[in-house]
ZANUDREN-534709 format. One record per residue: z, x, y of N, C-alpha, C in turn; residue in one letter. Coordinates in nm, 4 decimals. Last residue first. Layout:
% residues N
+----------+----------+----------+----------+----------+----------+----------+----------+----------+--------+
:      n.z :      n.x :      n.y :     ca.z :     ca.x :     ca.y :      c.z :      c.x :      c.y : kolvex :
+----------+----------+----------+----------+----------+----------+----------+----------+----------+--------+
:        Z :        X :        Y :        Z :        X :        Y :        Z :        X :        Y :      A :
...
+----------+----------+----------+----------+----------+----------+----------+----------+----------+--------+
***
This chain:
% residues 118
+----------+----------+----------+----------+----------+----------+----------+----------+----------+--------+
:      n.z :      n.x :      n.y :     ca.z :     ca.x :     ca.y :      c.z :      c.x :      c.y : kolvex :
+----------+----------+----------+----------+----------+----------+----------+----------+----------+--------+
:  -5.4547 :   5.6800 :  -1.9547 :  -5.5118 :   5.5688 :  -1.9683 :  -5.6260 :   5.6491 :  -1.9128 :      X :
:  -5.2831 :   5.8974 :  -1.7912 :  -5.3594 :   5.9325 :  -1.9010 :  -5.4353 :   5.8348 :  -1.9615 :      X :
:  -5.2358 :   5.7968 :  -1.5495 :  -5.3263 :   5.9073 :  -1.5225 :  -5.3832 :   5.9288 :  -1.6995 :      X :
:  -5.0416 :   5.6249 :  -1.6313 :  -5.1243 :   5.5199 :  -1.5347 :  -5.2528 :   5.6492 :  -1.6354 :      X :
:  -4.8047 :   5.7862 :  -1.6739 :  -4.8589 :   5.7306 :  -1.8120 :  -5.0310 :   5.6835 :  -1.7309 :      X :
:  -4.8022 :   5.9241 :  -1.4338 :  -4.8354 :   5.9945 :  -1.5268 :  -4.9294 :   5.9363 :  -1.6473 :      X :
:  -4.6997 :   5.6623 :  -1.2722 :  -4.8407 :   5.7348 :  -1.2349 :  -4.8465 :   5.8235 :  -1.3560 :      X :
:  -4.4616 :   5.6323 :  -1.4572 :  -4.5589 :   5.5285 :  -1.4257 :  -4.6883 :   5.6188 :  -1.4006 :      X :
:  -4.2980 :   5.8868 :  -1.3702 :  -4.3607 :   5.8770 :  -1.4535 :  -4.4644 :   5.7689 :  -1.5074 :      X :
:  -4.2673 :   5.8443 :  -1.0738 :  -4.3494 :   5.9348 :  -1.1128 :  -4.4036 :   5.9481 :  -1.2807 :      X :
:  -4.1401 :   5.6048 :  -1.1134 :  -4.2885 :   5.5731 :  -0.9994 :  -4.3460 :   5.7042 :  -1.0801 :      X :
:  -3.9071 :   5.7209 :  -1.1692 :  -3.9907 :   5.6340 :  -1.2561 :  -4.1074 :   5.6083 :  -1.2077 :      X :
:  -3.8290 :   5.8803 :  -0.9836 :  -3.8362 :   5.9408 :  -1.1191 :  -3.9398 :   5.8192 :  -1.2073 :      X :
:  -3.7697 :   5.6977 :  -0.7843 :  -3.9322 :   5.8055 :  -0.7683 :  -3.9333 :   5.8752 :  -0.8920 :      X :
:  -3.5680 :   5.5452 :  -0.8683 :  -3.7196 :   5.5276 :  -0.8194 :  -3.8139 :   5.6103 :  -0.8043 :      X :
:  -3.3618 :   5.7680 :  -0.8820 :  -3.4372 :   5.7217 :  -1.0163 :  -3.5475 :   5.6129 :  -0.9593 :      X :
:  -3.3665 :   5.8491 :  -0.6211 :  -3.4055 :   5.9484 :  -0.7268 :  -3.4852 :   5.8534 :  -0.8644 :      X :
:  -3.2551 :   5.5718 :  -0.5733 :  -3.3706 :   5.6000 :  -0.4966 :  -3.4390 :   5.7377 :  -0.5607 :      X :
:  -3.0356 :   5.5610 :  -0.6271 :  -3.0908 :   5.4684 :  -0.7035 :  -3.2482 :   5.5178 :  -0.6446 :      X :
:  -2.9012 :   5.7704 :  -0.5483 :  -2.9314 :   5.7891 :  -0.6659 :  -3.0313 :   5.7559 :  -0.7401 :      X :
:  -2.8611 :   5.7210 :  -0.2805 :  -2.9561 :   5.8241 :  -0.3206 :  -2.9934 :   5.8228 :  -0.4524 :      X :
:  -2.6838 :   5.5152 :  -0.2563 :  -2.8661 :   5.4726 :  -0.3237 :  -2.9342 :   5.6138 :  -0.2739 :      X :
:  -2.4975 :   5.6521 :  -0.4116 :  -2.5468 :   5.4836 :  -0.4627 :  -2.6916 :   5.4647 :  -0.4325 :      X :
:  -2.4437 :   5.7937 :  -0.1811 :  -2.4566 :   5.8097 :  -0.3041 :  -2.4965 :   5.7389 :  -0.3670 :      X :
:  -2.3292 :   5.5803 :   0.0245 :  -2.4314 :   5.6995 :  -0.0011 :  -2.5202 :   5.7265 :  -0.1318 :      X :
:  -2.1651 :   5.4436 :  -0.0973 :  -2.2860 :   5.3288 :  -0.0802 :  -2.3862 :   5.4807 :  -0.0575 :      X :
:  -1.9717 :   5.6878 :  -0.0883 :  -1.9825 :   5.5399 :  -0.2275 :  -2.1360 :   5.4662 :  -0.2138 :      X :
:  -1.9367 :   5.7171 :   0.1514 :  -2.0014 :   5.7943 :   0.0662 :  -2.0475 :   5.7702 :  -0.0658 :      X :
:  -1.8046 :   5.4611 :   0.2368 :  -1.9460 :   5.5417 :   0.2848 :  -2.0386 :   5.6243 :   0.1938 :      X :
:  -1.5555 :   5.4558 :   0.0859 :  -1.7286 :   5.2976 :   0.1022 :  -1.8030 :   5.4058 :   0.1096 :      X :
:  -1.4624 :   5.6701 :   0.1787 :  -1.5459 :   5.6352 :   0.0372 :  -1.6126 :   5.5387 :  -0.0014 :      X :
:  -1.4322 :   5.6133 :   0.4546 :  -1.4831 :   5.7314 :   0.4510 :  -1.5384 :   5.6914 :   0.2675 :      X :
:  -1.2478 :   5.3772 :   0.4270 :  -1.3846 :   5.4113 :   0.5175 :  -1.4700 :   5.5085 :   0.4414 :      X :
:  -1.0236 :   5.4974 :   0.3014 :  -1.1123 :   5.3698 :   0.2727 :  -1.2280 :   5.3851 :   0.2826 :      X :
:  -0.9323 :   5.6999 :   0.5015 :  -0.9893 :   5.7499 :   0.3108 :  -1.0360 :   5.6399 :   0.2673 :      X :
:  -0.8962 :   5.5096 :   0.7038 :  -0.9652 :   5.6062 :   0.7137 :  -1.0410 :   5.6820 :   0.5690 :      X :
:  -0.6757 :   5.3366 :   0.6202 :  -0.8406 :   5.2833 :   0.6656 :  -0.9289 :   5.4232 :   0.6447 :      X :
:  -0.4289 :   5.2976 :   0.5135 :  -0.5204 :   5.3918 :   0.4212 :  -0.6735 :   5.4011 :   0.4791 :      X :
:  -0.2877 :   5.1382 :   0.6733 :  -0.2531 :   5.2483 :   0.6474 :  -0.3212 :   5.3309 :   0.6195 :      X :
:  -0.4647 :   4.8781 :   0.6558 :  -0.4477 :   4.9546 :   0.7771 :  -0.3382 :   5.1185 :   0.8059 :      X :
:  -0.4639 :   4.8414 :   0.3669 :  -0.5724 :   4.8598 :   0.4819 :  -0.5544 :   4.9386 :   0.5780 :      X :
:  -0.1979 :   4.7959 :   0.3725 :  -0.2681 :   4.8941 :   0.2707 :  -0.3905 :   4.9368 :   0.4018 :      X :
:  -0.2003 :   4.5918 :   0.5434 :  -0.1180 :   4.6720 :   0.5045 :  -0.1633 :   4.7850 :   0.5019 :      X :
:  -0.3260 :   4.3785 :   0.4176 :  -0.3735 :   4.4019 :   0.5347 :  -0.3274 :   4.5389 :   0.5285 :      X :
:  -0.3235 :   4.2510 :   0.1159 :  -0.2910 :   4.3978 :   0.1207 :  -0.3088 :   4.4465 :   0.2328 :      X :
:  -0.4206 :   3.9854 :   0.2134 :  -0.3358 :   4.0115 :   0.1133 :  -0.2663 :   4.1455 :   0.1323 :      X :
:  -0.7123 :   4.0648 :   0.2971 :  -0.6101 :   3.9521 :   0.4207 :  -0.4619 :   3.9960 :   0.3237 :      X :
:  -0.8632 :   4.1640 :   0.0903 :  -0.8303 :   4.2313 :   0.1642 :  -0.7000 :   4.1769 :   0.2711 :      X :
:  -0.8254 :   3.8957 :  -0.1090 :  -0.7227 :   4.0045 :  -0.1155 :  -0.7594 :   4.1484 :  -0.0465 :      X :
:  -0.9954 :   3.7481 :   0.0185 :  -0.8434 :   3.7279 :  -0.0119 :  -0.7150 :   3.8368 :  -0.0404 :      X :
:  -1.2328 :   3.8843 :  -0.0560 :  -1.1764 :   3.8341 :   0.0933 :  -1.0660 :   3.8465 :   0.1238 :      X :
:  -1.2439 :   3.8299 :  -0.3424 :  -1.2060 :   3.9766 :  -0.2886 :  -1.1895 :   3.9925 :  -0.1302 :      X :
:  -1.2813 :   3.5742 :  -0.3325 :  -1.1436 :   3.6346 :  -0.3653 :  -1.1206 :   3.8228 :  -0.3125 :      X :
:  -1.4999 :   3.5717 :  -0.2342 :  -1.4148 :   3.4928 :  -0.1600 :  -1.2840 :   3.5379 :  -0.2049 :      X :
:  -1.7611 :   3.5984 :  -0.3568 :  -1.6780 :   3.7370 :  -0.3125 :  -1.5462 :   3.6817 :  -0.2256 :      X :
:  -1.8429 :   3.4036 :  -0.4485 :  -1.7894 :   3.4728 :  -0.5703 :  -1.7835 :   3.6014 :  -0.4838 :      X :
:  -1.9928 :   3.2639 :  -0.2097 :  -1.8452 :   3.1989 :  -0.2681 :  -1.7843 :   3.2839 :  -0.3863 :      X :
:  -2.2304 :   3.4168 :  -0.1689 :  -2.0749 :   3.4464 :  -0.0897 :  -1.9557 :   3.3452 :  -0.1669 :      X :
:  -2.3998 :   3.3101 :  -0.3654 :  -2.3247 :   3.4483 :  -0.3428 :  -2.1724 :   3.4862 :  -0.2979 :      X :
:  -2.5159 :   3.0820 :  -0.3739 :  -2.4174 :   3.0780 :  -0.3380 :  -2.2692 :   3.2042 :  -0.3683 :      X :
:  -2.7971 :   3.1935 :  -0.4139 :  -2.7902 :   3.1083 :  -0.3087 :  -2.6677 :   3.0904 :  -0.2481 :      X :
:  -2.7892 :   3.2784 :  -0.6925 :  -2.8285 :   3.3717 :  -0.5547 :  -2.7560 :   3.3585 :  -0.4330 :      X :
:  -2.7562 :   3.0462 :  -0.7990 :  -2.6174 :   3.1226 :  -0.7870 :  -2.6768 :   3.2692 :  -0.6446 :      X :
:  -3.0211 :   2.9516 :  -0.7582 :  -2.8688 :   2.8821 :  -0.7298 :  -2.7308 :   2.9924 :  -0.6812 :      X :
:  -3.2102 :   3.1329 :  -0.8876 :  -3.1453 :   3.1060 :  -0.7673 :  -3.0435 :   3.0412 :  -0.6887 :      X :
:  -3.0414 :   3.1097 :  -1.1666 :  -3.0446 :   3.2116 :  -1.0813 :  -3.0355 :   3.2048 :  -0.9060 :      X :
:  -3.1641 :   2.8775 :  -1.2184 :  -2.9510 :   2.8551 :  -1.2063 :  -2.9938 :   3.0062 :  -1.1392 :      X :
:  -3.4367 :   2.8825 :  -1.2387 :  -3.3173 :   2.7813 :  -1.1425 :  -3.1791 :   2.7919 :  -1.1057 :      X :
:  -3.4650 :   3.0418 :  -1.4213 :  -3.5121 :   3.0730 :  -1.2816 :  -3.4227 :   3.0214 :  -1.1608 :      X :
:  -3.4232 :   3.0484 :  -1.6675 :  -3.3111 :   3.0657 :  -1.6422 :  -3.3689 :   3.0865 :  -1.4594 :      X :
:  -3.6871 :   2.9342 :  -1.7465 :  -3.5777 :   2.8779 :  -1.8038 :  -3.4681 :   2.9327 :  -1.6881 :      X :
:  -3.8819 :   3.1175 :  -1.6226 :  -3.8635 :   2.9698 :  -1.5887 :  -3.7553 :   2.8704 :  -1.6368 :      X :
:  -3.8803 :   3.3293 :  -1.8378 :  -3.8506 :   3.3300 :  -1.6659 :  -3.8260 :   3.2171 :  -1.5956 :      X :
:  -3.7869 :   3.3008 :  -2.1765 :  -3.9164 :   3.2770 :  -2.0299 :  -3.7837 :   3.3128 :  -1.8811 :      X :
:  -3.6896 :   3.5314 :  -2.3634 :  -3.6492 :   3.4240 :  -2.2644 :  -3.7512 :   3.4351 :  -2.1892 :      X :
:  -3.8957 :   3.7012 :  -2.5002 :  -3.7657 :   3.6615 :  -2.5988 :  -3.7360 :   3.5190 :  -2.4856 :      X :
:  -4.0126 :   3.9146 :  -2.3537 :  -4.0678 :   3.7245 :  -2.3519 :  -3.9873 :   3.6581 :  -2.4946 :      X :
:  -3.9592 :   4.1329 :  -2.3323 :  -3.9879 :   4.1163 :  -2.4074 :  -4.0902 :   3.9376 :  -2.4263 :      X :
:  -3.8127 :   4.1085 :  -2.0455 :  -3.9168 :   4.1981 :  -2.0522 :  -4.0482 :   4.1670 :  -2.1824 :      X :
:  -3.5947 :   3.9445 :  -2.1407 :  -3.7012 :   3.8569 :  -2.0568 :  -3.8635 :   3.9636 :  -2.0578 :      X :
:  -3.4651 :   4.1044 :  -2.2718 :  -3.4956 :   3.9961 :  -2.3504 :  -3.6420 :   3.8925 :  -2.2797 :      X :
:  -3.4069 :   4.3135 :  -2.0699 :  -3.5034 :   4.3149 :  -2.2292 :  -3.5424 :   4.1864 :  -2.2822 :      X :
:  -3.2482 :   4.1691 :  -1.8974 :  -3.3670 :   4.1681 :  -1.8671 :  -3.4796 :   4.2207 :  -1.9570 :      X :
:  -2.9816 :   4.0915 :  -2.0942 :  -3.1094 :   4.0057 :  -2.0502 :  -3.2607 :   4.0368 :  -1.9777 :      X :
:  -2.9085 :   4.3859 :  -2.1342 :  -3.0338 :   4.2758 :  -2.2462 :  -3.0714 :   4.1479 :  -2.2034 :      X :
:  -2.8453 :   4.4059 :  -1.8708 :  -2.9240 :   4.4914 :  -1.9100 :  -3.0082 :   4.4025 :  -2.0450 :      X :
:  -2.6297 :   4.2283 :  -1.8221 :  -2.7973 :   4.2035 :  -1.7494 :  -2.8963 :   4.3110 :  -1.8066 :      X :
:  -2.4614 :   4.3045 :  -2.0677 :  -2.5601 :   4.1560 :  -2.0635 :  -2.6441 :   4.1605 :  -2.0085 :      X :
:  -2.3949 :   4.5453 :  -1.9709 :  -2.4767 :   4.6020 :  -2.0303 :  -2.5319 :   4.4352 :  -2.1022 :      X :
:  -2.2603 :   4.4728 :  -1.7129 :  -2.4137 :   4.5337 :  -1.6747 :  -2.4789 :   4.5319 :  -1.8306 :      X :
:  -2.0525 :   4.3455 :  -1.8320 :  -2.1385 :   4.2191 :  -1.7308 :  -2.2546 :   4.3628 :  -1.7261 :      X :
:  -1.9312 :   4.5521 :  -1.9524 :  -1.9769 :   4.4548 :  -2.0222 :  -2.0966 :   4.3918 :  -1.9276 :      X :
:  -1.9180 :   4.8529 :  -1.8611 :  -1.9156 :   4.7366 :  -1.8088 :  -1.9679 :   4.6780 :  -1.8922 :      X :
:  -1.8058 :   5.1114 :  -2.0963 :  -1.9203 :   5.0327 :  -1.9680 :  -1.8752 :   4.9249 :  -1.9828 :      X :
:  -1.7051 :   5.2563 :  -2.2761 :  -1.6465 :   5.2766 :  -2.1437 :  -1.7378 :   5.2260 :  -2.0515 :      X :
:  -1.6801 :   5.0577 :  -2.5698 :  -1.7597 :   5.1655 :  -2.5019 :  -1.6942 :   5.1949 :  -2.3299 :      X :
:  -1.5860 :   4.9521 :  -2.7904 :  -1.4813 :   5.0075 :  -2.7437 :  -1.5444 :   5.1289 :  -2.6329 :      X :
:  -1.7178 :   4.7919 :  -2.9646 :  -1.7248 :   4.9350 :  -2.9576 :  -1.6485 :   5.0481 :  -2.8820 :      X :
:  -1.6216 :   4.5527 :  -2.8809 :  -1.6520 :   4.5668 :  -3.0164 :  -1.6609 :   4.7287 :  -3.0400 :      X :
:  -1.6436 :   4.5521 :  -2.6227 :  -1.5106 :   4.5076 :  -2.6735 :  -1.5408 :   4.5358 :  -2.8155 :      X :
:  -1.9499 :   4.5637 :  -2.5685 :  -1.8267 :   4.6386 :  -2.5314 :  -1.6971 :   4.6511 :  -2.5923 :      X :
:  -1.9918 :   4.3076 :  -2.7127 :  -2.0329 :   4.4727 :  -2.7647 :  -1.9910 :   4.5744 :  -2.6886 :      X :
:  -1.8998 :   4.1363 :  -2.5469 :  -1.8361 :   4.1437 :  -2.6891 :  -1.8628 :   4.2841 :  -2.7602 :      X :
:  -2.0217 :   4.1613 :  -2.3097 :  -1.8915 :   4.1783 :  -2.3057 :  -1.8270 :   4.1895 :  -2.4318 :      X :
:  -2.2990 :   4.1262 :  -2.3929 :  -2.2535 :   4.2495 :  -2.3464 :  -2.0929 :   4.2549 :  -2.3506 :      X :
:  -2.2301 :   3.8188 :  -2.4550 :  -2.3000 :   3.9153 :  -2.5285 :  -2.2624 :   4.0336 :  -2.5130 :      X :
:  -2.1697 :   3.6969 :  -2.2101 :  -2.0646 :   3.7509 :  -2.3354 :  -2.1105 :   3.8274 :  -2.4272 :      X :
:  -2.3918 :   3.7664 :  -2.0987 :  -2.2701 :   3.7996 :  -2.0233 :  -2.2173 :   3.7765 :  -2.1372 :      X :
:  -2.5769 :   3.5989 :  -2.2403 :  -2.5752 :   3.7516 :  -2.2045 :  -2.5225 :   3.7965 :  -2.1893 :      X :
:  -2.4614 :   3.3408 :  -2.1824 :  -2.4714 :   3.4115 :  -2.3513 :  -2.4852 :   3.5642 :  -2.3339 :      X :
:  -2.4896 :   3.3094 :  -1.8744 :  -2.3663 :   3.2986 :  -1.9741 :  -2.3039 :   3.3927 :  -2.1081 :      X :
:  -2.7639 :   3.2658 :  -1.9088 :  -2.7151 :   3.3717 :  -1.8410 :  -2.5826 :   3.4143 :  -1.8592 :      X :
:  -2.8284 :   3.0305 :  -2.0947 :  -2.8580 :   3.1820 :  -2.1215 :  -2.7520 :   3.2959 :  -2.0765 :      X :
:  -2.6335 :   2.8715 :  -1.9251 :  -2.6117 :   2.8679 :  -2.0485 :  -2.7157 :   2.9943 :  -2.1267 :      X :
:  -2.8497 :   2.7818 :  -1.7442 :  -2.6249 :   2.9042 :  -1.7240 :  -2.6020 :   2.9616 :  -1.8363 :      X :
:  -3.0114 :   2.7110 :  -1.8126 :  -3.0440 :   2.8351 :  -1.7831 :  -2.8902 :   2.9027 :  -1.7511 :      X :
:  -2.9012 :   2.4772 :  -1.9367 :  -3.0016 :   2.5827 :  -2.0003 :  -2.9432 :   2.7177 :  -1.9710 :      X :
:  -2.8752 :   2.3326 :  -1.6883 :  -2.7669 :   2.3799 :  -1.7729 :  -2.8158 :   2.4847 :  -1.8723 :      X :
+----------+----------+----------+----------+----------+----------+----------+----------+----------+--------+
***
């Protein structure tokens, strides 16, 4: 229970300083974002919240069950709009990890920099 109970606090955490600032981000990213400061920092051990993590890892697919629901819901839609659907998953998940893959080698490259002046 602990460890929900971190992962929880983060998640409202971010969601209140969103709502407090009135910022145009996601609450739930900018909690995992100070939770993983908090863990970076050793503010939270790793072993506290290890368990309910994998847990919830574990039972992934039951927290996409609604968005299941409401493809079966809007079939419709679907099958009217498949094609401009299709086509922006695609370029959506494109893009996504070209990006994420720029900012991997942006950071690998600056890692080796800091590494080179040690």
């Amino acid at each position: 229970m602990e460890g929900l109970a971190i992962i929880m606090g983060f998640w409202l955490l971010g969601e209140g300083i969103v709502a407090l600032l009135g910022a145009p981000f996601p609450g739930t990213v900018l909690g995992l974002v100070l939770l993983w400061f908090a863990l970076e920092r050793g503010w939270v051990g790793l072993d506290s919240i290890q368990r309910t993590a994998h847990c919830l890892l574990e039972n992934l697919t039951f927290f996409f069950t609604p968005i299941v629901v409401g493809v079966v819901v809007y079939v419709e839609v679907f099958a009217q709009y498949w094609l401009a659907i299709g086509v922006s998953l695609l370029m959506s998940t494109a893009l996504g990890l070209i990006a994420t893959g720029k900012v991997a080698q942006w950071l690998r490259g600056a890692n080796t920099k800091d590494a080179k002046l040690q």
